[in-house]
MITORTI-687058 format. One record per residue: residue number from 1; residue in one letter; chain; x, y, z negated of N, C-alpha, C in turn. Coordinates in steps of 0.001 Angstrom, whole numbers, padded with zeros to 6 digits. Layout:
BEGIN
pt n = NUM res = A chain = A n_px = X n_py = Y n_pz = Z ca_px = X ca_py = Y ca_pz = Z c_px = X c_py = Y c_pz = Z .
...
# end
This chain:
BEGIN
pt n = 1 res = X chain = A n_px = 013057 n_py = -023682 n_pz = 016071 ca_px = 012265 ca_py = -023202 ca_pz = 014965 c_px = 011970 c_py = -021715 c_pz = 015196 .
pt n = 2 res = X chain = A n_px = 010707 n_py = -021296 n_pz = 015251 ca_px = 010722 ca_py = -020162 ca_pz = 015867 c_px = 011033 c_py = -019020 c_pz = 014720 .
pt n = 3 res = X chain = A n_px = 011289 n_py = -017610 n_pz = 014536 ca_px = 011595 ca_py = -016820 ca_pz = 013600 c_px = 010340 c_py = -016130 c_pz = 013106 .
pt n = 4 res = X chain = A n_px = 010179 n_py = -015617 n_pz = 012014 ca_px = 009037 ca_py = -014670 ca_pz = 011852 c_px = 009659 c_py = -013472 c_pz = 011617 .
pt n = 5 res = X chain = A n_px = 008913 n_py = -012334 n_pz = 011925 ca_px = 009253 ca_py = -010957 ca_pz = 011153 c_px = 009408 c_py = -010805 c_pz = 009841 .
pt n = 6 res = X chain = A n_px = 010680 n_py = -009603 n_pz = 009609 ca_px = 009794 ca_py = -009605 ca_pz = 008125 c_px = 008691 c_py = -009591 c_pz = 007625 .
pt n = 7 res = X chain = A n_px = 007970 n_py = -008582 n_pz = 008756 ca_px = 006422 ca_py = -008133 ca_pz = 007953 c_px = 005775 c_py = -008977 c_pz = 007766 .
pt n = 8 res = X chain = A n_px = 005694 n_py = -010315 n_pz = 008729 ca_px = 004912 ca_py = -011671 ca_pz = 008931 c_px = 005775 c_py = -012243 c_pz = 007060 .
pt n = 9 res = X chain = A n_px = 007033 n_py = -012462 n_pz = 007225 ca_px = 007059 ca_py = -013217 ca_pz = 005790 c_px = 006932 c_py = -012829 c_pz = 004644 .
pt n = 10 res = X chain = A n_px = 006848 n_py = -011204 n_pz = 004545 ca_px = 006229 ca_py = -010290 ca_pz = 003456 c_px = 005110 c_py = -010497 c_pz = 003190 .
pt n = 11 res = X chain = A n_px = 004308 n_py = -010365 n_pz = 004198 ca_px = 002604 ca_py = -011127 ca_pz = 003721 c_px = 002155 c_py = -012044 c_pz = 003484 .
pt n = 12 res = X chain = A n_px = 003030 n_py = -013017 n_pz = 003951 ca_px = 002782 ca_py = -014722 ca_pz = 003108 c_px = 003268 c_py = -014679 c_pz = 002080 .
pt n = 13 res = X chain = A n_px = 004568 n_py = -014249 n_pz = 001312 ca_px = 004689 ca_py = -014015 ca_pz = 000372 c_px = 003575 c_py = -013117 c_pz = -000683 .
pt n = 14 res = X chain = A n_px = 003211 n_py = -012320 n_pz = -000194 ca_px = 002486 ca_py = -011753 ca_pz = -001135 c_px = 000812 c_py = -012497 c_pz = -001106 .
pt n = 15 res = X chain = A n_px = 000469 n_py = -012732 n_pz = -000157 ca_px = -000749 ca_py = -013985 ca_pz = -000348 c_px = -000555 c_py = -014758 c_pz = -001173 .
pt n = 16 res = X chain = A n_px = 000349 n_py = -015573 n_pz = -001233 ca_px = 000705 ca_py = -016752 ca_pz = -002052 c_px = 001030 c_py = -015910 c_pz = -003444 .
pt n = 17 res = X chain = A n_px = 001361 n_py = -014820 n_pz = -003143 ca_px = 001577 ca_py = -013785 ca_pz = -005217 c_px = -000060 c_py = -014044 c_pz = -005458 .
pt n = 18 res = X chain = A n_px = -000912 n_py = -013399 n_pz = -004596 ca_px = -002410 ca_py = -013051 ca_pz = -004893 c_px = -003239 c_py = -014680 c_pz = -005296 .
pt n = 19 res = X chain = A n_px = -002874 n_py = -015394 n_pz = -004799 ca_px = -002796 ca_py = -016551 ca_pz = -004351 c_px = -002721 c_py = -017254 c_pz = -006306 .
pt n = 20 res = X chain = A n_px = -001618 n_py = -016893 n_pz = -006610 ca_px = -001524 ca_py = -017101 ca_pz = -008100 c_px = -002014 c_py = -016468 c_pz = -009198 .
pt n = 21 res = X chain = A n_px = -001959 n_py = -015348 n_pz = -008610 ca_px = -002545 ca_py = -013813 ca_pz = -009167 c_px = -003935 c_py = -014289 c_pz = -009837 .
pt n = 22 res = X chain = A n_px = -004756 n_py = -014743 n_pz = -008628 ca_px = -006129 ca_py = -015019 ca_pz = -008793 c_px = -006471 c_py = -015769 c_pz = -009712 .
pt n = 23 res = X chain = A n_px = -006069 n_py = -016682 n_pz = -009627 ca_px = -006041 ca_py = -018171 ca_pz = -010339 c_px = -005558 c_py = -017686 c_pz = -012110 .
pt n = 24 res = X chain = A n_px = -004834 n_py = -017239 n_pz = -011965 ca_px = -004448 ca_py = -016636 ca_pz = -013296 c_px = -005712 c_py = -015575 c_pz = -014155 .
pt n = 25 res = X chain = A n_px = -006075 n_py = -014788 n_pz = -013266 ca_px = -007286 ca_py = -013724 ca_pz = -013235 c_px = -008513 c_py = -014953 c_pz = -013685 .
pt n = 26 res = X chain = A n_px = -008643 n_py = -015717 n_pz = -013379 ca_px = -009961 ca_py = -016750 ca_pz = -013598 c_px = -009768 c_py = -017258 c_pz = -015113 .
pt n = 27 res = X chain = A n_px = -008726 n_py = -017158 n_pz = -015111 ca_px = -008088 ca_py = -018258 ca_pz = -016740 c_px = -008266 c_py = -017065 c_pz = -017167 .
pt n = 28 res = X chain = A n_px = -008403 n_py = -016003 n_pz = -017515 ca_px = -008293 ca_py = -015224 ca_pz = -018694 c_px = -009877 c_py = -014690 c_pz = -018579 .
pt n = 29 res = X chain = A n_px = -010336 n_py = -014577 n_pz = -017656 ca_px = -012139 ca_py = -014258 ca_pz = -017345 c_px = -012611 c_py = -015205 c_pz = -018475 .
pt n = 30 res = X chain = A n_px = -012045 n_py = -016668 n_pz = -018252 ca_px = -013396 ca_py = -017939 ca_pz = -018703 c_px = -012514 c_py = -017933 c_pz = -020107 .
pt n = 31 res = X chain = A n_px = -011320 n_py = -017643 n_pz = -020556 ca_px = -010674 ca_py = -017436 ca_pz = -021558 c_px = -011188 c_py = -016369 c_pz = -022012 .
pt n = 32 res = X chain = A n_px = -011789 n_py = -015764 n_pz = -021828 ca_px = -012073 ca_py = -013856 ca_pz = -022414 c_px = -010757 c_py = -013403 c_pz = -022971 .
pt n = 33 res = X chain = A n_px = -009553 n_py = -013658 n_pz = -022374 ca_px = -008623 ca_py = -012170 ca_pz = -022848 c_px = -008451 c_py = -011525 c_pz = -021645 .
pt n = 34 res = X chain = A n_px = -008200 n_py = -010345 n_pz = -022051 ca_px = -008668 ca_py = -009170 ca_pz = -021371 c_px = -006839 c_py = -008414 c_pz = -021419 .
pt n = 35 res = X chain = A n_px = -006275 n_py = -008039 n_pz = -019993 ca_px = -005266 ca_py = -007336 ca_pz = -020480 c_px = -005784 c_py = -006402 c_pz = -019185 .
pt n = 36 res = X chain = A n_px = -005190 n_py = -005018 n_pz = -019537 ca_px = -005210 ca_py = -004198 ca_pz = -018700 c_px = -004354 c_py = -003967 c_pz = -018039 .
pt n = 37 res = X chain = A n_px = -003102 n_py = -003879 n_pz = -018217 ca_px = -001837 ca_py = -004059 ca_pz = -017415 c_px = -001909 c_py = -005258 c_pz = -016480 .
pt n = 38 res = X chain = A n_px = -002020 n_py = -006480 n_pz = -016640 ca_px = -001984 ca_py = -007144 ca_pz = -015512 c_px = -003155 c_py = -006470 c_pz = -014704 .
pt n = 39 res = X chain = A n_px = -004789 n_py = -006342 n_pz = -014866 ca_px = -005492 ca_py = -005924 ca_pz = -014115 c_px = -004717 c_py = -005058 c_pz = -013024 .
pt n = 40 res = X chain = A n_px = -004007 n_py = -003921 n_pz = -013953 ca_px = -003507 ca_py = -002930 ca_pz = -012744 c_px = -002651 c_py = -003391 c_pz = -011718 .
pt n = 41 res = X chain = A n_px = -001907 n_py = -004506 n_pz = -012557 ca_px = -000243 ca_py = -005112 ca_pz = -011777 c_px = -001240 c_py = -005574 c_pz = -010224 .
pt n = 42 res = X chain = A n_px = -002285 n_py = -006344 n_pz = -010787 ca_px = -003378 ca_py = -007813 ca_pz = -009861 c_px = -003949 c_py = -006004 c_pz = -008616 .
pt n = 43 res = X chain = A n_px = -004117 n_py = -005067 n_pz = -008927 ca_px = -004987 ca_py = -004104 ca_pz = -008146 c_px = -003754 c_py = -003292 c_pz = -007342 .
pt n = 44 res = X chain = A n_px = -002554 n_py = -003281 n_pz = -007859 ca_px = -001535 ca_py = -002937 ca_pz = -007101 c_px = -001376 c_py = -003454 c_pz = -006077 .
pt n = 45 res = X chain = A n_px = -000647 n_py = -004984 n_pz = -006092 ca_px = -000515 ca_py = -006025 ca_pz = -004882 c_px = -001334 c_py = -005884 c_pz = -003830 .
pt n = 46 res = X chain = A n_px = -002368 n_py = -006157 n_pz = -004117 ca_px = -004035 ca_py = -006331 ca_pz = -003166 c_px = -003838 c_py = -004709 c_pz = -002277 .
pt n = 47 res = X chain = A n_px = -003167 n_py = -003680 n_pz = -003067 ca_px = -003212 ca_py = -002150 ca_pz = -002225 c_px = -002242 c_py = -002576 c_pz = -001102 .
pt n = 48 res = X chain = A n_px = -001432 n_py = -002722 n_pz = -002172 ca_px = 000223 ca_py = -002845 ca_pz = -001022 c_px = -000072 c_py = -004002 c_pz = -000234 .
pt n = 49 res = X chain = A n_px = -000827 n_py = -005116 n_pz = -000343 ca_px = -000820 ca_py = -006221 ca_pz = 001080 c_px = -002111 c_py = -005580 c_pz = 001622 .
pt n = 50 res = X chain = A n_px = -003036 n_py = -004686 n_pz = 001268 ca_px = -003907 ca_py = -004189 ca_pz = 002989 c_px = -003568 c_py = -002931 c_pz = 003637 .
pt n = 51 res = X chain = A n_px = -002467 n_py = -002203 n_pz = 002325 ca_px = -001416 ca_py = -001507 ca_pz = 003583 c_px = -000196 c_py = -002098 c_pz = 004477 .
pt n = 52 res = X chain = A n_px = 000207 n_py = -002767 n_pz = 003895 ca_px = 001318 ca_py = -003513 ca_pz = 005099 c_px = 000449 c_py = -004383 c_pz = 006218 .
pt n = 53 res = X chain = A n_px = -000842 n_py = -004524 n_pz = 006078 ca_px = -001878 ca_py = -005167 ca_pz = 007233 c_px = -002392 c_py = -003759 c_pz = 007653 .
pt n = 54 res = X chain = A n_px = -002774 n_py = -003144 n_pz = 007265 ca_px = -003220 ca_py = -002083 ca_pz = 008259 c_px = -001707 c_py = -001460 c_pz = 009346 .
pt n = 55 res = X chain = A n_px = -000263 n_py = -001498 n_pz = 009076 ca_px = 000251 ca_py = -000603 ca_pz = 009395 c_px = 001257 c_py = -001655 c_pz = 010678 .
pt n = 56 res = X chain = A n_px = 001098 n_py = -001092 n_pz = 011877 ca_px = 001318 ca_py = -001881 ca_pz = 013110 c_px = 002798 c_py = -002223 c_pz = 012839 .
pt n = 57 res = X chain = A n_px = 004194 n_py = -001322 n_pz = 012347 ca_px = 005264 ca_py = -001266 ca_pz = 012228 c_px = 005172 c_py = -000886 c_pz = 010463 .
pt n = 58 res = X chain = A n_px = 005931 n_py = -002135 n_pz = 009665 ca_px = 006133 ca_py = -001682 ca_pz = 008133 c_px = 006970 c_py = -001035 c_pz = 007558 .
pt n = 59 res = X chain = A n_px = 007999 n_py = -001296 n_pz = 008613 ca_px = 009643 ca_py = -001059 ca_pz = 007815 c_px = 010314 c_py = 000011 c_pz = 008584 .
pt n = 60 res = X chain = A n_px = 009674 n_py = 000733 n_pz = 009650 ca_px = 010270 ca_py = 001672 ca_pz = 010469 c_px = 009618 c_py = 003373 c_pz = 009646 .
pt n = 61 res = X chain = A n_px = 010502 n_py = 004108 n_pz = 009563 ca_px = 010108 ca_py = 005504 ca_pz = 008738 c_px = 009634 c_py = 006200 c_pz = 010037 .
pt n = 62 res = X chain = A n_px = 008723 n_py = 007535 n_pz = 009903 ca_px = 007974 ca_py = 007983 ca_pz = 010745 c_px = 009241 c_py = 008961 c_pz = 011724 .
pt n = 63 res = X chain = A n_px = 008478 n_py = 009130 n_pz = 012473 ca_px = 009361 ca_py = 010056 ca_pz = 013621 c_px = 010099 c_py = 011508 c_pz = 012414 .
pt n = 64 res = X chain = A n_px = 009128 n_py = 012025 n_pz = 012171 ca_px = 009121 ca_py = 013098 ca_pz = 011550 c_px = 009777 c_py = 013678 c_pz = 010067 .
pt n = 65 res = X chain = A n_px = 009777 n_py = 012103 n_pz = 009485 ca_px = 010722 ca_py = 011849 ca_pz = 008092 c_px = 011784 c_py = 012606 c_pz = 008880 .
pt n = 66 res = X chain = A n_px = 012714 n_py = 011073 n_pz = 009199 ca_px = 013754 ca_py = 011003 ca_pz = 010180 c_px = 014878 c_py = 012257 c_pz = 010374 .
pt n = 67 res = X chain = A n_px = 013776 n_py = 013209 n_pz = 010935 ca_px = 014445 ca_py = 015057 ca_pz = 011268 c_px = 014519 c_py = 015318 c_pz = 010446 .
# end
């Protein structure tokens, strides 16, 4: 069974959040309630999963922290 990285099972996890996220986001569109807090919670996730895709290494701190 081969292993994944974290970073690999961090982002399926959080797909599958967005994944629900969305679906939830549709029910309250065709529902018309309107919350603003989830909006932000739903615009958070989406930041934090195309920074952990943009960033080659997720979990390693920079050279320069470090010192």
């Amino acid at each position: 069974m081969p292993r994944f990285s974290k970073k690999a099972n961090l982002v399926k996890e959080l797909e599958a959040v967005i994944q629900v996220r969305t679906i939830k986001a549709y029910l309250q569109f065709y529902l018309d309630v309107e919350d603003s807090f989830e909006d932000e919670l739903d615009y958070y996730v989406l930041v934090k999963l195309a920074l952990l895709k943009s960033k080659w290494y997720a979990f390693w701190e920079s050279i320069s922290k470090m010192e």
